[in-house]
C-alpha positions in Angstrom: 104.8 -1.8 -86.7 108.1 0.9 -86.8 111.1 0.3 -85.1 113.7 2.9 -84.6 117.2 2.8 -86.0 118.5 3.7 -83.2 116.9 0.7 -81.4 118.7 -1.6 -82.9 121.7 -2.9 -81.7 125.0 -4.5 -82.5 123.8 -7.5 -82.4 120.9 -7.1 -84.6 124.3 -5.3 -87.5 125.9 -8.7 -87.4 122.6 -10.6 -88.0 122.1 -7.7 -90.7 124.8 -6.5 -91.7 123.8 -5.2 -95.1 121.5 -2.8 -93.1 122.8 1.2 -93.7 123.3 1.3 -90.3 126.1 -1.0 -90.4 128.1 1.1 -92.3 127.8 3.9 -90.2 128.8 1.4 -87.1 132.0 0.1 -89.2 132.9 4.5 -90.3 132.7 4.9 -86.1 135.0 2.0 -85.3 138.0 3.1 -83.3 140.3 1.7 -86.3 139.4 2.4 -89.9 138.6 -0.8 -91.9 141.5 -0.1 -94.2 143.7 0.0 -91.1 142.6 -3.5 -90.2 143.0 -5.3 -94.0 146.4 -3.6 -94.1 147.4 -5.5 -91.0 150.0 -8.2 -90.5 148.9 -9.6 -87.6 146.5 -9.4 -85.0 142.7 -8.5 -85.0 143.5 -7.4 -89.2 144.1 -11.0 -90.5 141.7 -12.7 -88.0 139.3 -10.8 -89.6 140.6 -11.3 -93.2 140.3 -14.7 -92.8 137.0 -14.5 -90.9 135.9 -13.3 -94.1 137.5 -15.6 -96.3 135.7 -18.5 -94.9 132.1 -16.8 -94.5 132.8 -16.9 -98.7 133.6 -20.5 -98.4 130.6 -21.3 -96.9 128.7 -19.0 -99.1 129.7 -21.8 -101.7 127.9 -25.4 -100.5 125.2 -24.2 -98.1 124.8 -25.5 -94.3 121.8 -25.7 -92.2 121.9 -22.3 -90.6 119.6 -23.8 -87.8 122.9 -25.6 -86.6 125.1 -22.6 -86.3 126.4 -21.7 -83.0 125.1 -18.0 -81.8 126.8 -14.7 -82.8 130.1 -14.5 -80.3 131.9 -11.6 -81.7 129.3 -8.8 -83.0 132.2 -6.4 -84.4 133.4 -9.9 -86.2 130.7 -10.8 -87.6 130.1 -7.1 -89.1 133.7 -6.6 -90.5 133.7 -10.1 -91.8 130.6 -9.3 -93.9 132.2 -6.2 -95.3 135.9 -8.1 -95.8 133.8 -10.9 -97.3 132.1 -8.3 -100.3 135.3 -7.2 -100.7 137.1 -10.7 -101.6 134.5 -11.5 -104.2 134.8 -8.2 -105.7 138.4 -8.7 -106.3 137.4 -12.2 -107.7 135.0 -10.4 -109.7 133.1 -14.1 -110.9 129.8 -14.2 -111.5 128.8 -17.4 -110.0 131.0 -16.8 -106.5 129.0 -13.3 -106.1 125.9 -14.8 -106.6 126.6 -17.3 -104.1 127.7 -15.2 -101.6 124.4 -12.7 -102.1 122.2 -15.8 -101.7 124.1 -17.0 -98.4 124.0 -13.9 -97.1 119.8 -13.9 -97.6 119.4 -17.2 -97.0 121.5 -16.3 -93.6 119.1 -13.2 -93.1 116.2 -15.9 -93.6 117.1 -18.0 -90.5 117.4 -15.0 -88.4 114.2 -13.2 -89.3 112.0 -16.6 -88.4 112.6 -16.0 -84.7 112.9 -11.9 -84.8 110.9 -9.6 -82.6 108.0 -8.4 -85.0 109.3 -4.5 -85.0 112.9 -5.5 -86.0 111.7 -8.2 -89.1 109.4 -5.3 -90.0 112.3 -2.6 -89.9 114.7 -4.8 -91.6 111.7 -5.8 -94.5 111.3 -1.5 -94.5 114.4 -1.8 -95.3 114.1 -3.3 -98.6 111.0 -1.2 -99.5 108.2 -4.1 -97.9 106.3 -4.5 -95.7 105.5 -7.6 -94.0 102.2 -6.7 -92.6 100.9 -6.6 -96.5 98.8 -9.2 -98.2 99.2 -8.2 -101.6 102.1 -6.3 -103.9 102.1 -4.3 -107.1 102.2 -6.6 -110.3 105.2 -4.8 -111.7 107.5 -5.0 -108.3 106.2 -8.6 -108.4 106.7 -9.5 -111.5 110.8 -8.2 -111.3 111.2 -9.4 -107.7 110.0 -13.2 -108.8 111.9 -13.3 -112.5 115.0 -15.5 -110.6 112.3 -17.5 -108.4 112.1 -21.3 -109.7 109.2 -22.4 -108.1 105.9 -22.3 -110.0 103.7 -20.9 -107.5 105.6 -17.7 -108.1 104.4 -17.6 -111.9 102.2 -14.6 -112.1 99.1 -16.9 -114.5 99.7 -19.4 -110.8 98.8 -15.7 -108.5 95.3 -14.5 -107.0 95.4 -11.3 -108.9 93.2 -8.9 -108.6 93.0 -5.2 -109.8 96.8 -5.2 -110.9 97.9 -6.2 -106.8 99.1 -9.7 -106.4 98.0 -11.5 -103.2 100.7 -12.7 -101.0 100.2 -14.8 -98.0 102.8 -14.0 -94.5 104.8 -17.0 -95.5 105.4 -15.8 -99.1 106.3 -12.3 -98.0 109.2 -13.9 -96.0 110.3 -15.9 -99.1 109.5 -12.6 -100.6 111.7 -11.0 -98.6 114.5 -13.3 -98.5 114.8 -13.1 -102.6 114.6 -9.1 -102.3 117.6 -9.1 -99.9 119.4 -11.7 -102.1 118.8 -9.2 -105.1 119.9 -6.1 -103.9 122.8 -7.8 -101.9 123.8 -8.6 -105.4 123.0 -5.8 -107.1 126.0 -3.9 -105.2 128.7 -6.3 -106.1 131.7 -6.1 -107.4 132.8 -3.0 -105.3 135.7 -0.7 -106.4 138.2 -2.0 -104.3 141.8 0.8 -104.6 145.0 -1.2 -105.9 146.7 -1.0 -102.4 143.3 -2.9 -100.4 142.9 -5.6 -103.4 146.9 -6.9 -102.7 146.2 -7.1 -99.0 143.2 -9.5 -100.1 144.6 -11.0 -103.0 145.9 -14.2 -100.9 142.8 -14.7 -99.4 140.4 -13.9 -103.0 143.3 -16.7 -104.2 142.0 -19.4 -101.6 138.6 -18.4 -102.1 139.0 -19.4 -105.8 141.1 -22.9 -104.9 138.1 -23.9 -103.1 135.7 -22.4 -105.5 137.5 -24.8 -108.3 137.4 -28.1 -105.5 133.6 -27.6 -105.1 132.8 -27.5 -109.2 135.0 -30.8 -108.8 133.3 -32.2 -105.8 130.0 -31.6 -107.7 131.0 -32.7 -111.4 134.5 -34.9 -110.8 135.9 -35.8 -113.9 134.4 -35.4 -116.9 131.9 -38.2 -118.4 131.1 -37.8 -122.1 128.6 -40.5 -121.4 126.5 -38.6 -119.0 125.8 -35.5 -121.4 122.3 -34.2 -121.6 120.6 -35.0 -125.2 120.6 -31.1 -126.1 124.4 -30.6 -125.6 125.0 -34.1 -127.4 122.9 -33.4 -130.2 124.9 -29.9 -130.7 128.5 -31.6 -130.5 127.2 -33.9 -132.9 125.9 -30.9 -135.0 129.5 -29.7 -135.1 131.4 -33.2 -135.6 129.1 -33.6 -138.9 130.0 -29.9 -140.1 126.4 -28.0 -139.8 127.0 -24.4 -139.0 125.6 -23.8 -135.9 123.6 -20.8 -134.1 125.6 -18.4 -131.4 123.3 -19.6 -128.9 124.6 -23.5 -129.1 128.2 -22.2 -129.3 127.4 -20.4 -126.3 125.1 -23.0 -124.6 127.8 -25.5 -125.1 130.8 -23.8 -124.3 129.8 -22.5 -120.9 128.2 -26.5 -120.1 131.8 -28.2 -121.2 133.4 -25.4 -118.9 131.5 -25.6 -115.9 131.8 -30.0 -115.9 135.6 -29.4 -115.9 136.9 -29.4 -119.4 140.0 -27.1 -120.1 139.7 -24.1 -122.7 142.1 -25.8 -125.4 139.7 -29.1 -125.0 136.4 -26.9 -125.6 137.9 -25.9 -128.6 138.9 -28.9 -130.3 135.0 -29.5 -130.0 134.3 -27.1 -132.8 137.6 -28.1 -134.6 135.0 -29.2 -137.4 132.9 -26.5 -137.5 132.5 -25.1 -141.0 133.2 -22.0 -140.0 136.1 -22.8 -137.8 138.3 -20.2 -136.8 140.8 -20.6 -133.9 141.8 -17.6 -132.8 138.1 -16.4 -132.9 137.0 -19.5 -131.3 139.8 -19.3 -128.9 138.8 -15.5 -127.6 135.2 -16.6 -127.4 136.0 -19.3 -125.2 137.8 -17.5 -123.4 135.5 -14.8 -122.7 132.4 -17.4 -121.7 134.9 -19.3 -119.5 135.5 -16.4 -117.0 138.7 -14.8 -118.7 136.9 -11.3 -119.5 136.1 -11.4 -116.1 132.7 -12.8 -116.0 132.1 -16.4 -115.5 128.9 -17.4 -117.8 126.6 -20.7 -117.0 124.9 -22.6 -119.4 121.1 -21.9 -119.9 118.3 -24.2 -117.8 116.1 -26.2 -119.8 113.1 -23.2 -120.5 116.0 -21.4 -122.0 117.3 -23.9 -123.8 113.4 -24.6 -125.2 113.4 -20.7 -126.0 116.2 -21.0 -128.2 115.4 -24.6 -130.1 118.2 -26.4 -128.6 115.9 -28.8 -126.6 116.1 -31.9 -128.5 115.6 -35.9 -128.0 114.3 -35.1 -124.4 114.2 -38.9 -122.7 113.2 -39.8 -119.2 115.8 -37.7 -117.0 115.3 -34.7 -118.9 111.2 -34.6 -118.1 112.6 -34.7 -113.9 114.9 -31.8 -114.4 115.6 -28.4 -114.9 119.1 -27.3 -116.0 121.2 -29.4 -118.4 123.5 -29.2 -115.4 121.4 -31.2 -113.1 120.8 -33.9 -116.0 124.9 -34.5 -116.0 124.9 -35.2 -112.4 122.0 -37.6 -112.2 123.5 -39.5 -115.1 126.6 -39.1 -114.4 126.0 -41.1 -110.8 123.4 -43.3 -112.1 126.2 -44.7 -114.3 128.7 -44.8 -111.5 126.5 -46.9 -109.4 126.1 -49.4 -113.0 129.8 -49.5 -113.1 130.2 -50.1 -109.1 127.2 -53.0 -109.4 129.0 -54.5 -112.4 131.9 -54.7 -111.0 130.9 -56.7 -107.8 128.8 -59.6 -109.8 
């Protein structure tokens, strides 16, 4: 089932607003975008910080089932747009790939209850079609490589004659992970010097609140709660074994993401055979987000993949990332403390 572009309306650009058509909507607009991110006042910073909080939200998920409906289209459009443009000036990793998968997971909601020409217009879009029951292996294969679950493991698919057989549910999880990639396939944009000043205060409180939620989700830092692999290489530095990039790496990007400072990572491999600070220093540095690009540490397949899984106890066998271990541990031995205390 086809549905014209020029049947869709501006309603259905601020549901989609990563459709082509929006940007031809936004180049028609009565005042140019740069116009309105240059302004002071007015319609210009309601939208700025329209799109400053649609990042925010980008970076804890809500239930979009208990949003309130669209009341500004044009808002809704030019925050989208304002919004791609924030993160770009932030230019980290891990606040792009939020925002991409908000923005899908937003598309997701939308696309449950749309009219069967429009979901099939907007899937076009993205080079699917939801009226299929199967897909090629190699478009499969590189449009499920982020998917966790294992029903999406190609030996766990109905294969037959190199086509993959996909059910109407999947192709709208399907189609949710192929917006999400190509949503972040696009960022960072070039923003011009004079736009990325305009947006600098808001990318700044974008990036306060990006730091509050890594401490909402971690707090402070609990030596206690580390994960057996990222204990067993701290150990493998404290007793002077030379150890391979891959740990360094794995390592440096876990102690960074729980909260610890740069100078505190590299007192870590103060003992390292090897040990060279201003070397150590710059690679820190570089893994922490300094270069530009904010690394996170490996899940637990990775981690297998290199050899750095190690002295796996009962937590590890219910979790995927290193990351996920910390937290469970970390409040497992918070709720110890808290029932110690009140005996």
């Amino acid at each position: 089932m086809q549905v014209s572009e020029n049947r869709l309306d501006k309603k259905d650009l601020a549901k989609y607003p990563f459709l082509k058509e929006t940007k031809a909507f936004v180049s028609r607009m009565d005042v140019p975008l740069d116009s309105l991110i240059r302004a002071q006042s007015g319609v210009g910073v309601r939208i700025k910080e329209s799109a400053a909080q649609r990042v925010r939200d980008s970076l804890g998920f809500t239930d979009f089932g208990l949003q309130p409906d669209i009341e500004s289209v044009d808002d809704e459009i030019l925050s989208y747009a304002v919004a791609r443009m924030i993160v770009s000036c932030l230019n980290d990793r891990m606040i792009m790939d939020r925002l991409a998968r908000y923005e899908a997971e937003r598309a997701y909601h939308f696309l449950q209850t749309e009219a069967p020409a429009k979901k099939a217009y907007v899937a076009h879009s993205f080079g699917l079609d939801v009226d299929a029951v199967e897909m090629g292996v190699v478009f499969y294969v590189g449009l499920v490589a982020t998917m966790k679950d294992p029903k999406w493991r190609l030996v766990n698919r109905d294969v037959r004659h190199g086509m993959v057989q996909i059910s109407a549910e999947e192709y709208d999880e399907l189609l949710r992970e192929r917006i999400r990639v190509v949503i972040r396939s696009q960022l960072p944009l070039e923003i011009p010097g004079p736009i990325a000043i305009r947006l600098r205060p808001y990318a700044d409180a974008v990036s306060v609140a990006y730091q509050e939620k890594i401490l909402e989700q971690y707090g402070e830092v609990d030596e206690g709660s580390y994960p057996p692999c990222m204990e067993a290489i701290i150990r493998a530095v404290a007793e002077g074994t030379n150890i391979p990039h891959t740990a360094r790496f794995s390592l440096t990007a876990f102690l960074h993401t729980i909260g610890l400072q740069e100078p505190q990572i590299v007192e870590v491999f103060a003992r390292a055979p090897d040990f060279d600070i201003s070397r150590t220093m710059y690679q820190v540095e570089h893994i922490s987000g300094r270069g530009g690009t904010e690394y996170t540490p490996p899940g637990c397949q990775t981690m297998k993949t290199y050899g750095l899984c190690v002295n796996r106890d009962a937590v590890c066998k219910e979790i995927a990332h290193p990351l996920s271990y910390y937290k469970r541990k970390k409040k497992g031995r918070k709720k110890e403390i808290s029932e110690s205390a009140g005996q």
